[in-house]
C-alpha atoms as a printed R data frame, in Angstrom:
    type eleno elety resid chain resno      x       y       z
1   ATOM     1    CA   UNK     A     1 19.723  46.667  -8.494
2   ATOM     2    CA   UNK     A     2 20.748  46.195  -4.806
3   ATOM     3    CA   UNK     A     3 17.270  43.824  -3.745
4   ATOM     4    CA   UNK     A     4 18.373  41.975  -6.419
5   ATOM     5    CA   UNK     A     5 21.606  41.428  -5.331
6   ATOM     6    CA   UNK     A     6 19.848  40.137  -1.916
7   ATOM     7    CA   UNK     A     7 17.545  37.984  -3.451
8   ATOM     8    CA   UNK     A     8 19.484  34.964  -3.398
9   ATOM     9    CA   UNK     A     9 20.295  35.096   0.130
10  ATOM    10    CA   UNK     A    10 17.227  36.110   1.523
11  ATOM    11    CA   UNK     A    11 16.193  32.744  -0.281
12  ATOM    12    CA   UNK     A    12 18.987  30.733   0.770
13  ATOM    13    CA   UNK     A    13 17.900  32.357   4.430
14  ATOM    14    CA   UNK     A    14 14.355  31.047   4.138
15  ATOM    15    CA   UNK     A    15 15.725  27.746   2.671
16  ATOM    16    CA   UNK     A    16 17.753  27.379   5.804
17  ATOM    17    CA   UNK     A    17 15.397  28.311   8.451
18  ATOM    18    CA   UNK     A    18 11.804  26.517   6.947
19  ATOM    19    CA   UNK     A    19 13.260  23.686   5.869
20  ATOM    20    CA   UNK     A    20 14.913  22.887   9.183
21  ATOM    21    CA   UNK     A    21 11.528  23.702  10.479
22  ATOM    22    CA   UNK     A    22  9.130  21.637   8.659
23  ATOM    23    CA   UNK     A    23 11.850  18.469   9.004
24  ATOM    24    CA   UNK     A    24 11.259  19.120  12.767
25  ATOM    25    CA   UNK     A    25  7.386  19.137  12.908
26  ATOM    26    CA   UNK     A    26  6.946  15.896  10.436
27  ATOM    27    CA   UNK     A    27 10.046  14.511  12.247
28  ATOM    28    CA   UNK     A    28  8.026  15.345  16.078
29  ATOM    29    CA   UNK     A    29  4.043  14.586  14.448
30  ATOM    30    CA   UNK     A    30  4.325  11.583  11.668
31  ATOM    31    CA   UNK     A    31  3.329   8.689  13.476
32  ATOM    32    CA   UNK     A    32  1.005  10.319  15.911
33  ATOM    33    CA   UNK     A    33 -2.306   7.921  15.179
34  ATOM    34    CA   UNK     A    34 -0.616   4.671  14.912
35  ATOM    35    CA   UNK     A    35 -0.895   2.110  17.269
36  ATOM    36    CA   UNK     A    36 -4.059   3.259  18.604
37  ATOM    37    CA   UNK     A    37 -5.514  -0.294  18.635
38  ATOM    38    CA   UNK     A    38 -2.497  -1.346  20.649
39  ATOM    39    CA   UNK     A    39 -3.682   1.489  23.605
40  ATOM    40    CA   UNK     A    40 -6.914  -0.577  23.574
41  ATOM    41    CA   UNK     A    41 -5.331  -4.119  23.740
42  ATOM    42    CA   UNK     A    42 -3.710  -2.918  26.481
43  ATOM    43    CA   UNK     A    43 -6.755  -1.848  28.674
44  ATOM    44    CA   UNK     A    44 -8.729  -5.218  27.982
45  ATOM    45    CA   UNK     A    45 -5.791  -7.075  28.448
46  ATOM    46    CA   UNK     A    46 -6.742  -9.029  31.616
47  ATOM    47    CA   UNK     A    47 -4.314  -8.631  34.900
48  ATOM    48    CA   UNK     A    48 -2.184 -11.315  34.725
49  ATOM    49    CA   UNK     A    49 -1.137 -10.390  31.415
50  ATOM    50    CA   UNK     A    50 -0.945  -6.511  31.652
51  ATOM    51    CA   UNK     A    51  2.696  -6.402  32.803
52  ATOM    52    CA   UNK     A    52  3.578  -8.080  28.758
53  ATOM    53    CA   UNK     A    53  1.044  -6.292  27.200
54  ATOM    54    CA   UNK     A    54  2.475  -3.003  28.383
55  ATOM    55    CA   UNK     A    55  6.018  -4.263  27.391
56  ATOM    56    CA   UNK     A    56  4.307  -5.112  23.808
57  ATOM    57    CA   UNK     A    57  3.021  -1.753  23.244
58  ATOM    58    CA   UNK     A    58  6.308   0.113  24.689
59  ATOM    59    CA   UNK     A    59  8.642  -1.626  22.374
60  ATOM    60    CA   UNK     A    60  5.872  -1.343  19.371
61  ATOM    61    CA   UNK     A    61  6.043   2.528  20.222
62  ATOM    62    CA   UNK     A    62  9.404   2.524  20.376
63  ATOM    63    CA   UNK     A    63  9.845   0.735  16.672
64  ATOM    64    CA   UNK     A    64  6.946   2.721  15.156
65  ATOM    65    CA   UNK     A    65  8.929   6.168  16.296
66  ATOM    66    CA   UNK     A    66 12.513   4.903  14.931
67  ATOM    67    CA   UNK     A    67 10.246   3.769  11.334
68  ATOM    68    CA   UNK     A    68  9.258   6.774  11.173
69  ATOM    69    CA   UNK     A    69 12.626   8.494  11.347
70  ATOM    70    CA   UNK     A    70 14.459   6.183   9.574
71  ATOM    71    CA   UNK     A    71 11.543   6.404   6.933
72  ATOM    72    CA   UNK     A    72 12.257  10.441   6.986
73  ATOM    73    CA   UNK     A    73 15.745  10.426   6.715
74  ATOM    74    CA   UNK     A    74 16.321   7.487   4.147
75  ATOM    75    CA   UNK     A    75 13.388   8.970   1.676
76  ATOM    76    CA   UNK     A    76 14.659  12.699   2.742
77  ATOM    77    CA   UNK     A    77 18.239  11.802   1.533
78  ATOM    78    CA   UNK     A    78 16.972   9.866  -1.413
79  ATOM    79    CA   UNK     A    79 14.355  12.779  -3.121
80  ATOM    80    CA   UNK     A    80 16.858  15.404  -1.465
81  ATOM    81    CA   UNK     A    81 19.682  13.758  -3.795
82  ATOM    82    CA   UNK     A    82 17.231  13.524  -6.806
83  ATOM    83    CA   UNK     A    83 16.449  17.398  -6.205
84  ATOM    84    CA   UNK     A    84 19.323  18.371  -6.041
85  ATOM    85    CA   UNK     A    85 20.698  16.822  -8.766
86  ATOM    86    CA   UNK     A    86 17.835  18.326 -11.106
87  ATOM    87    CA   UNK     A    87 18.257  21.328  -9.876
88  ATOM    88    CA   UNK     A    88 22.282  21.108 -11.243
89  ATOM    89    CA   UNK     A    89 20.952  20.758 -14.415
90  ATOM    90    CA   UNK     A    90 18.787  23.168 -14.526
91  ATOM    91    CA   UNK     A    91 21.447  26.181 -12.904
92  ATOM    92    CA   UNK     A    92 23.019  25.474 -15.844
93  ATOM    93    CA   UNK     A    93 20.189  25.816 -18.544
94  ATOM    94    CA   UNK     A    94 18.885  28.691 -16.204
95  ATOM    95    CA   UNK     A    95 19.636  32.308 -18.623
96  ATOM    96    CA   UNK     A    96 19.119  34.278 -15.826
97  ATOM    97    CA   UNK     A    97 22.740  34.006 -14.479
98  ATOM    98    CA   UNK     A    98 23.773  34.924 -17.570
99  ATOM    99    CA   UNK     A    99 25.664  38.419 -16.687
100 ATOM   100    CA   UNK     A   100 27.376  35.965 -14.019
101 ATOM   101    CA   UNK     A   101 28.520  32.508 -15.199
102 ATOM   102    CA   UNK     A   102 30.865  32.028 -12.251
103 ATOM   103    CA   UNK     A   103 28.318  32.047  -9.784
104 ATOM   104    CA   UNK     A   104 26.191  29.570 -12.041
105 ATOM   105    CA   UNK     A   105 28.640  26.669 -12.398
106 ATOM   106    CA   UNK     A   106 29.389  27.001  -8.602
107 ATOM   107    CA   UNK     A   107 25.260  26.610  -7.669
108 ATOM   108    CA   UNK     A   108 25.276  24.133 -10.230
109 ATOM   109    CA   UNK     A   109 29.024  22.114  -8.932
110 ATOM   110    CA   UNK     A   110 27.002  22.836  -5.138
111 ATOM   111    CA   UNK     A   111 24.110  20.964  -6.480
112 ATOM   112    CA   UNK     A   112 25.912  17.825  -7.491
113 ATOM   113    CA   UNK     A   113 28.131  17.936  -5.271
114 ATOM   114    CA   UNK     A   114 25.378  17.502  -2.442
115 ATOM   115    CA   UNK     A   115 23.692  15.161  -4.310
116 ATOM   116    CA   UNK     A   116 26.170  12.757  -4.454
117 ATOM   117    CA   UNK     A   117 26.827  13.315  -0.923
118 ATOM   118    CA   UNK     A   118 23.287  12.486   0.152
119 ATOM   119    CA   UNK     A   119 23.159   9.241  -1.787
120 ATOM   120    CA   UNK     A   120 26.018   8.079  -0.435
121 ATOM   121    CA   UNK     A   121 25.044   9.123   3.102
122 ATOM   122    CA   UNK     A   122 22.038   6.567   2.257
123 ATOM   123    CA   UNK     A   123 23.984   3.904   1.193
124 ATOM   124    CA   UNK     A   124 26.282   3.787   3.725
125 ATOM   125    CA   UNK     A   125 23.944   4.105   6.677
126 ATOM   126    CA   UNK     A   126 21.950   2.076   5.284
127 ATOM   127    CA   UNK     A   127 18.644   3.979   5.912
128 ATOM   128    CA   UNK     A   128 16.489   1.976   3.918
129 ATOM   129    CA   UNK     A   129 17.533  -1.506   5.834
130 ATOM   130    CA   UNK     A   130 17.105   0.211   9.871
131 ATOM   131    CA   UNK     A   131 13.975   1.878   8.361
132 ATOM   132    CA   UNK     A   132 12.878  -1.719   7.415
133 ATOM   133    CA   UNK     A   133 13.524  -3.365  10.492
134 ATOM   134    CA   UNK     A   134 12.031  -1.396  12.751
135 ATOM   135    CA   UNK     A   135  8.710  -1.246  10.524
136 ATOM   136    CA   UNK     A   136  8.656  -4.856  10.354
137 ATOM   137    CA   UNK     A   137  9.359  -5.087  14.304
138 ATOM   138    CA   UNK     A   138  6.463  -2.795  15.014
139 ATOM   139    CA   UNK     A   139  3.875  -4.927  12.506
140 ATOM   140    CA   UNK     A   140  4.892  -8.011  14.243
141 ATOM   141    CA   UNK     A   141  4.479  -6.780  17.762
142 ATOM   142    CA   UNK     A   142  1.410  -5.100  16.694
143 ATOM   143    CA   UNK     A   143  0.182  -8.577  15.626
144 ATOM   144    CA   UNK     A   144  1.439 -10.297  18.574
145 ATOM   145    CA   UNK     A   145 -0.821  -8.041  20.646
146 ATOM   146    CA   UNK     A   146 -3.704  -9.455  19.438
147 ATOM   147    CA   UNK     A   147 -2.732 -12.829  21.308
148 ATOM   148    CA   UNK     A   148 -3.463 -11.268  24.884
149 ATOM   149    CA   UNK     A   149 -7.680 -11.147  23.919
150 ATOM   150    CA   UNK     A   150 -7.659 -14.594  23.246
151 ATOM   151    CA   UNK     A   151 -9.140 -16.721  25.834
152 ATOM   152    CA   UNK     A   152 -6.288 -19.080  26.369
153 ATOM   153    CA   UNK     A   153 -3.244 -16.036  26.423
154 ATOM   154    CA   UNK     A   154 -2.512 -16.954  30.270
155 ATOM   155    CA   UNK     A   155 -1.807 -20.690  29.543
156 ATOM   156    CA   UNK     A   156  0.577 -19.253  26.600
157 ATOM   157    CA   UNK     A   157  2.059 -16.129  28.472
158 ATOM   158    CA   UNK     A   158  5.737 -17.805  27.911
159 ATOM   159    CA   UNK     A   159  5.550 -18.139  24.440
160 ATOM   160    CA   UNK     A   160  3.974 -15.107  23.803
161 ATOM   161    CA   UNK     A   161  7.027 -13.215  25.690
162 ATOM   162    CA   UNK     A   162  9.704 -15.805  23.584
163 ATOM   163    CA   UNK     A   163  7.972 -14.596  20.570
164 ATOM   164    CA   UNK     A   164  8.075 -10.730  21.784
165 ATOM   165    CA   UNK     A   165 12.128 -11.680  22.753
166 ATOM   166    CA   UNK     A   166 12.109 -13.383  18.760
167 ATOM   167    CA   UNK     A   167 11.419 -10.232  17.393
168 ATOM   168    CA   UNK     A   168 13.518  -7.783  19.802
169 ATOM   169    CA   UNK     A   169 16.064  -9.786  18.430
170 ATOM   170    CA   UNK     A   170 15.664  -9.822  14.907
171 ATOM   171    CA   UNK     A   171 15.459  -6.587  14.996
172 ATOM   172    CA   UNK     A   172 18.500  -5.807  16.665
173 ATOM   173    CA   UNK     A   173 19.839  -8.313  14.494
174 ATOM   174    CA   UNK     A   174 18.681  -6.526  11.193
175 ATOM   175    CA   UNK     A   175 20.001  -3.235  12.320
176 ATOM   176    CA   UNK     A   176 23.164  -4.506  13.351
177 ATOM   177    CA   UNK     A   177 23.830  -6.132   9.765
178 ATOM   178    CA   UNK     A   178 22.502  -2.736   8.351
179 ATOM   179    CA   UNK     A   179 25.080  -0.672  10.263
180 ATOM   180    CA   UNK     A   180 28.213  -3.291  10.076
181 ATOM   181    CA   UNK     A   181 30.668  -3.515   7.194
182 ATOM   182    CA   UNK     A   182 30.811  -6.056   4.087
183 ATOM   183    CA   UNK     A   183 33.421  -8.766   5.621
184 ATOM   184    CA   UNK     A   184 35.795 -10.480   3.179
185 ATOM   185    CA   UNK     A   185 34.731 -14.343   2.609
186 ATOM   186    CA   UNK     A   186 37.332 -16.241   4.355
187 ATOM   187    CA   UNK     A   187 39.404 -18.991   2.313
188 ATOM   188    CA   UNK     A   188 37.810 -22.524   2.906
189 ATOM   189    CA   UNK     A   189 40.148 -24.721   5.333
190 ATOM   190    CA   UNK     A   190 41.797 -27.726   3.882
């Protein structure tokens, strides 16, 4: 009867320590193979132009990296909150807690609880919005690399960098609206 009575936290141990873990490793590896083409863009970019190209692929790095986070921690939050919220449901169907009810309802209140903590964490920090505009950041740079190979990139070196400074800032721009608060509408002056 006593492993029994250790079951649950050796589980909750396990829970606690691979979880963390495996958040970690896709958190460090997702994202490893993208922007390969960009590495190559970069070493036929010709010499005059290898100073933007390496500020292209730097700030497409940079973009890919914080999609991928954001893309980890707004769809970890999201199928963490549907999880857990299942898993309420089922604590309290579950028969095998029967001899201890109390501890059921509490797993179960735990559950739903977190849940609704998670999906408001998303909301709130708008996760989905940052994850966004970083992916779309990173496509366009990615795109914009492709300028530098064609023959006539020297004779448009300024507009290439206005449109690199376009997107830098409509990024920063989407983020910022992401993270800033719902302002009141402001009366119309007479």
């Amino acid at each position: 009867m006593k492993q029994n009575r250790w079951r649950p936290g050796l589980v909750l141990l396990i829970v606690l320590v691979v979880v963390p873990f495996a958040g970690w490793l896709i958190w460090n590896n997702l994202g490893q193979t993208r922007g390969v083409a960009l590495g190559h863009i970069v070493g036929q970019t010709p010499a005059p132009l290898a100073g933007l190209a390496e500020l292209i692929s730097g700030a497409y790095h940079e973009y890919r990296a914080n999609a991928v986070r954001w893309s980890f921690v707004y769809f970890g939050c999201l199928f963490g909150s549907a999880f857990l919220s299942a898993l309420a449901g089922v604590i309290l169907k579950l028969e095998s807690f029967g001899r201890n009810e109390k501890r059921q309802r509490d797993l179960a209140a735990l559950s739903a609880a977190l849940a609704a903590l998670l999906i408001t964490l998303t909301s709130i920090g708008a996760f989905e919005q940052k994850w966004r505009a970083n992916r779309h950041a990173a496509d366009a740079l990615e795109a914009l690399s492709f300028e530098l190979l064609k023959p006539d990139a020297q004779g448009r070196q300024a507009r290439i960098l206005a449109d690199v400074q376009r997107i830098v800032t409509e990024r920063g721009n989407q983020v910022l609206t992401a993270a800033a608060p719902a302002t009141p509408a402001q009366p119309a002056a007479d």
